[in-house]
N, C-alpha and C positions, 0 to 999 in steps of 0.2 A: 504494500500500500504506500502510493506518496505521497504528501504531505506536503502544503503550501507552506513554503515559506514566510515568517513573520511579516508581517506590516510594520517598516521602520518608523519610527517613533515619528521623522519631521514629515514624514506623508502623513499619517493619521493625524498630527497636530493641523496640516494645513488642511487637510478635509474638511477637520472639525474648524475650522476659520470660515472654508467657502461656504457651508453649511448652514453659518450665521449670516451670511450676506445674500441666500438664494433669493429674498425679496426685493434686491437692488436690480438697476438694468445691468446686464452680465459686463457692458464696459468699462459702468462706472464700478462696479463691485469689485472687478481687476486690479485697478487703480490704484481704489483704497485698501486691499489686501497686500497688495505689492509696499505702499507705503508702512503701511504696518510691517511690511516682514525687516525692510529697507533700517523703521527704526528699531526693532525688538528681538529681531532674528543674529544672533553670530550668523560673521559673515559664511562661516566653513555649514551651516546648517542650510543656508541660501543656496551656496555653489552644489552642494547635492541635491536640493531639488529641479535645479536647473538641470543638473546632468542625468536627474532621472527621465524628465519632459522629456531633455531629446534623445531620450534612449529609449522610450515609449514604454515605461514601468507598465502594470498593467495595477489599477486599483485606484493611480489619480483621477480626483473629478476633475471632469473640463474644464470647471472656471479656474482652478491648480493650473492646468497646461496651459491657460491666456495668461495667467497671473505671472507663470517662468516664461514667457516671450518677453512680460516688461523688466525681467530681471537681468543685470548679467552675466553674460555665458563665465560661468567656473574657470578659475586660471589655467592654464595649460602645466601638466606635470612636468616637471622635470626629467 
């Protein structure tokens, strides 16, 4: 039998953010989610969801995936 793999803490945190704002229009909800992450988020909590979006995780909600287009893209590793 296999077994899904856990749900990282900053997806479920940021689920539960878009989750509070699904009454917003999905633009401005974006926005303001991204501002909040911008001021409340470590920036290394940011750059992983950013590299989740574009690596197509499977469990973020969509307005997560508008939210990592306003953020920016994760440093390049060394």
């Amino acid at each position: 039998m296999t077994t899904a793999a856990p749900t990282p803490a900053h997806v479920r945190l940021a689920n539960g953010i878009a989750a509070q704002f699904r009454h917003r229009d999905p633009a401005t909800a974006a926005e303001e989610i991204a501002a909040h992450l911008r001021a409340f988020w470590d920036p290394r909590m940011r750059a992983l969801l950013v590299a989740d979006a574009e690596a197509g995780r499977p469990g973020l909600d969509p307005l997560v995936r508008a939210v990592a287009e306003l953020l920016p893209p994760p440093p390049p590793r060394p």
